[in-house]
Backbone as CSV, one residue per row, in Angstrom:
resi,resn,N_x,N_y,N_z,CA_x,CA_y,CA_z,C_x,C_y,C_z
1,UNK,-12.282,-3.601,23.805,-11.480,-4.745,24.194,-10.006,-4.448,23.913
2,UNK,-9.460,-4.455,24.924,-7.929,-4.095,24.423,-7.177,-5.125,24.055
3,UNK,-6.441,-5.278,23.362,-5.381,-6.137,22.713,-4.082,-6.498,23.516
4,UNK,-3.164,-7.495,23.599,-2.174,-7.907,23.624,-1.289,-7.237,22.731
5,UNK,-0.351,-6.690,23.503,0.769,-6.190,22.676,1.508,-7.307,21.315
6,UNK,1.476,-8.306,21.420,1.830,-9.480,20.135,0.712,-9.511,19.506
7,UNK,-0.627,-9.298,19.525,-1.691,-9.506,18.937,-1.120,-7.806,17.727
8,UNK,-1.259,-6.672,18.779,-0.578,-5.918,17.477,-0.137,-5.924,16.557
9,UNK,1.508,-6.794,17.014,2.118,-6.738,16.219,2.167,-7.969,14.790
10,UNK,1.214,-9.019,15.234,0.392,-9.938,14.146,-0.381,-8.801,13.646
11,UNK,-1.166,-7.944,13.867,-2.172,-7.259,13.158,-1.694,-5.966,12.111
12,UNK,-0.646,-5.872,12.586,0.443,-4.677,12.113,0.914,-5.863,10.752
13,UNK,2.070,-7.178,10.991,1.854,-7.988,10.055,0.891,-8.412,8.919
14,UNK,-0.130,-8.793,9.516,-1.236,-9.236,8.051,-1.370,-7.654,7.311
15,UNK,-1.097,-6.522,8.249,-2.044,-5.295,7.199,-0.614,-5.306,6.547
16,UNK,0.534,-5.461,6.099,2.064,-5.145,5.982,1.533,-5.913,4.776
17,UNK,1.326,-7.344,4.931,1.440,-8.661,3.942,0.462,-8.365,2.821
18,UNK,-0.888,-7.644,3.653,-2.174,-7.692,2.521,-1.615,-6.611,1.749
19,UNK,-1.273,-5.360,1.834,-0.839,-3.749,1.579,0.405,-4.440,0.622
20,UNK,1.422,-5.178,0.681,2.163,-5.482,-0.123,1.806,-6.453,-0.979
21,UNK,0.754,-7.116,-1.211,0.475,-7.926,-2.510,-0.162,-7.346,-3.021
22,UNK,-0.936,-6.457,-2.126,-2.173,-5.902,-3.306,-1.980,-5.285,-4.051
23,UNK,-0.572,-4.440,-3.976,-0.062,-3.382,-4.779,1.176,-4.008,-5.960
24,UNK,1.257,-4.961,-5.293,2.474,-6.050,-6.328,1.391,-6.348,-7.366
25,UNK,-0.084,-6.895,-7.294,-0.586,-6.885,-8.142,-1.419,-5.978,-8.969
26,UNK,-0.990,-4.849,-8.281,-1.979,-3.411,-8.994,-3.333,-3.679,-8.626
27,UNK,-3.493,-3.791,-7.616,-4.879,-3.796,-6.954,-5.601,-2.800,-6.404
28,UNK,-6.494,-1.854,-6.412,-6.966,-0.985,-5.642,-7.340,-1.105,-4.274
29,UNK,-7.546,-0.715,-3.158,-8.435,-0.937,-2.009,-9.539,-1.206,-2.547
30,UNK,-10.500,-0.402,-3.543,-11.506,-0.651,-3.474,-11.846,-1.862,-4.704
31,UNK,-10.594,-2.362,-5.879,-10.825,-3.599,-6.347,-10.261,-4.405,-5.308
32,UNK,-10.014,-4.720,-4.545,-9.503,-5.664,-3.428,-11.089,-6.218,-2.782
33,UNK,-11.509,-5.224,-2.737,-12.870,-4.975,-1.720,-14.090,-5.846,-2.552
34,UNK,-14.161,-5.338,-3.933,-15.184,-5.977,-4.571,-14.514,-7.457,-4.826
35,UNK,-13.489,-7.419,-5.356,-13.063,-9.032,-5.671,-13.775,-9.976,-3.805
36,UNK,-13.663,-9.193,-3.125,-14.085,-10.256,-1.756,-15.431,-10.174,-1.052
37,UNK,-16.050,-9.239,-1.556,-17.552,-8.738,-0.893,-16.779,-8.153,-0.078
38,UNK,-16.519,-7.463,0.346,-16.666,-6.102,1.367,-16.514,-4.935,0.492
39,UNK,-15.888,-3.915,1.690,-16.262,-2.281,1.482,-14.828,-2.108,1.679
40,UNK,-14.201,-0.819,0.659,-13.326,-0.203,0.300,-12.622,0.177,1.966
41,UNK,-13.609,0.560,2.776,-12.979,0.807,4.278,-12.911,0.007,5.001
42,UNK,-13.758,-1.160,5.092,-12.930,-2.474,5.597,-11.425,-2.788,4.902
43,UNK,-11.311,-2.945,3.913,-10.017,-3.005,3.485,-8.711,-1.747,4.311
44,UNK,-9.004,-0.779,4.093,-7.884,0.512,4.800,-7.974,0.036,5.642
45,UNK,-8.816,-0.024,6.952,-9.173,-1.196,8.467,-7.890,-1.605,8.583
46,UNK,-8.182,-2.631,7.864,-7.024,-4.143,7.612,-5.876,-3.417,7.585
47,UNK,-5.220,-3.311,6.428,-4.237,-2.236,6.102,-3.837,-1.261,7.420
48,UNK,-4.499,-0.913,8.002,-3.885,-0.004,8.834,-3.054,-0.937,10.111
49,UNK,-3.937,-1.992,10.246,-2.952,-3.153,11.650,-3.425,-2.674,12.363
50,UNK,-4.895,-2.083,12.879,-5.135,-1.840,14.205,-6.263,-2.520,15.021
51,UNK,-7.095,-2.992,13.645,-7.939,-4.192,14.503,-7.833,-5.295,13.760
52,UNK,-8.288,-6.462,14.343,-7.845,-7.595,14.168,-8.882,-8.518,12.832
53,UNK,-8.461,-8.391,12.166,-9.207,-9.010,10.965,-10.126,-9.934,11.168
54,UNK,-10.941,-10.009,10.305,-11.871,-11.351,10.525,-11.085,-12.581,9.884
55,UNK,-11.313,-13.894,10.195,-10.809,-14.938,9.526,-11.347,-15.065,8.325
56,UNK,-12.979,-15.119,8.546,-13.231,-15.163,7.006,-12.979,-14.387,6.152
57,UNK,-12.732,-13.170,6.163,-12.659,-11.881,5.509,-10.827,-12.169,5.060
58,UNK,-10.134,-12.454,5.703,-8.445,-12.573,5.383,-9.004,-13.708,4.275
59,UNK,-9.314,-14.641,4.535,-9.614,-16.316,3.735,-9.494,-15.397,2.145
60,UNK,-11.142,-14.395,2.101,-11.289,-14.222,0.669,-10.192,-13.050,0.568
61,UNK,-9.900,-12.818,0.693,-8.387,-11.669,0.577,-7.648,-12.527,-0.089
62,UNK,-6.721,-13.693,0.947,-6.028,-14.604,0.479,-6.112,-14.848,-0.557
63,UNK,-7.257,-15.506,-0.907,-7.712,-16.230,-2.613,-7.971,-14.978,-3.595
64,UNK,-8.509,-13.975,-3.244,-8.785,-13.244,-4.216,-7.200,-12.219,-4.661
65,UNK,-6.102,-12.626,-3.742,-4.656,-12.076,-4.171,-3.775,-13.230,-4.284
66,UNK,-4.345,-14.636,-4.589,-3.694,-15.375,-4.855,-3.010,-16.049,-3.665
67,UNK,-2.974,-16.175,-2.466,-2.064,-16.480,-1.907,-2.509,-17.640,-0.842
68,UNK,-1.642,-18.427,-0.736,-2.335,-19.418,0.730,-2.882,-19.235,2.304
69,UNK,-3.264,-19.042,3.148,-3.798,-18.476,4.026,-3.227,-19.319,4.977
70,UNK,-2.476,-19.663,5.991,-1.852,-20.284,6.611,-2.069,-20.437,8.345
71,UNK,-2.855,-20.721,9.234,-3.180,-20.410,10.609,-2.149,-21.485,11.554
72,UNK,-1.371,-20.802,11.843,-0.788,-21.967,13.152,-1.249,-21.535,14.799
73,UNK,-1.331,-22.208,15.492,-1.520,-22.183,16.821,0.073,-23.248,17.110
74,UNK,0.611,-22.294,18.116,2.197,-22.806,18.202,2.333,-22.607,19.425
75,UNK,2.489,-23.533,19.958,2.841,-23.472,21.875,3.673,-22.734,22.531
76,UNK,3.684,-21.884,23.292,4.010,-21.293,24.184,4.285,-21.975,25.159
77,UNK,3.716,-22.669,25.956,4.188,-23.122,27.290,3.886,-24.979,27.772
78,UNK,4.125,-25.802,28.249,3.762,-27.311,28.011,2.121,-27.315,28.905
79,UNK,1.621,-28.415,28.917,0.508,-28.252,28.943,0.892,-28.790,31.070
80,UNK,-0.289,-28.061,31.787,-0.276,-28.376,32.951,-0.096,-29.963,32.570
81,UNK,0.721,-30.270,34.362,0.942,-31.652,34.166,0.173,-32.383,35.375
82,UNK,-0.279,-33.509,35.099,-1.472,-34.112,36.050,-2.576,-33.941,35.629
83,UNK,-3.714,-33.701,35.512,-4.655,-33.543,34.761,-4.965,-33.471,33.525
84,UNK,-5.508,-34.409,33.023,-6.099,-34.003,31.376,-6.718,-33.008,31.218
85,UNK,-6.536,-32.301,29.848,-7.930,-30.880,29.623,-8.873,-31.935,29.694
86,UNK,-9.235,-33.092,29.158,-10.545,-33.717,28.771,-11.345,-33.603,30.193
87,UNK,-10.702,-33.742,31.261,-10.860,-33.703,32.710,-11.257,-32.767,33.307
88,UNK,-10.353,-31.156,32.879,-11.178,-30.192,32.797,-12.381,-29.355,32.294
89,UNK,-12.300,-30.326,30.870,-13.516,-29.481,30.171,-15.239,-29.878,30.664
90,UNK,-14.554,-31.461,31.238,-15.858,-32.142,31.901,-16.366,-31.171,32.577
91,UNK,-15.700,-30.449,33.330,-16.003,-29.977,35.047,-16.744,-28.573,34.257
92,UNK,-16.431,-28.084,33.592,-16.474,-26.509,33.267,-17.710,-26.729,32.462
C-alpha cells in the first residue's frame, strides 16, 4: 500500500518524537518494548518513520514515556455543499 507523501512525513515525525523521549529518558529500544508489550523491532519500525504505527501501540508508548497522546483530524477542505453526509451514508 503506498503512502501519501504527508502521511510520511507524520510517520518520519512520531519516529523523531518517540526516538527523542526515549533517549531523554534513558530508555532502551528494547526497555521501551517491554514497558509496552511488544518486540525490540517493532520499536526500530517506529523509529525509523517508514511505516505507519499502530494507534494502539503509539497509546502504550505514550504512557509508558510519559507523555499525552494527542489525535486531531483537522480540515482540509469545507464539506460538499447541498447534501448532508447523513444523506450520503444512507445511500452507500
Amino acid at each position: 500500500m503506498a503512502h501519501h507523501p504527508e502521511d510520511r512525513e507524520l510517520f518520519e515525525l512520531i519516529a523523531e518524537r518517540v526516538a527523542e523521549r526515549r533517549k531523554a529518558w534513558g530508555v532502551s529500544q528494547k526497555g521501551l518494548a517491554e514497558l509496552c508489550g511488544t518486540t525490540q523491532s517493532a520499536i526500530a519500525r517506529l523509529e525509523r518513520g517508514k511505516r505507519p504505527p499502530r494507534i494502539d501501540t503509539l497509546a502504550r508508548i505514550a504512557a509508558a514515556l510519559d507523555c499525552e497522546l494527542v489525535i486531531e483530524l483537522r480540515p482540509k477542505t469545507k464539506p460538499p455543499q447541498g447534501e448532508k453526509q447523513e444523506e450520503r451514508d444512507e445511500r452507500e
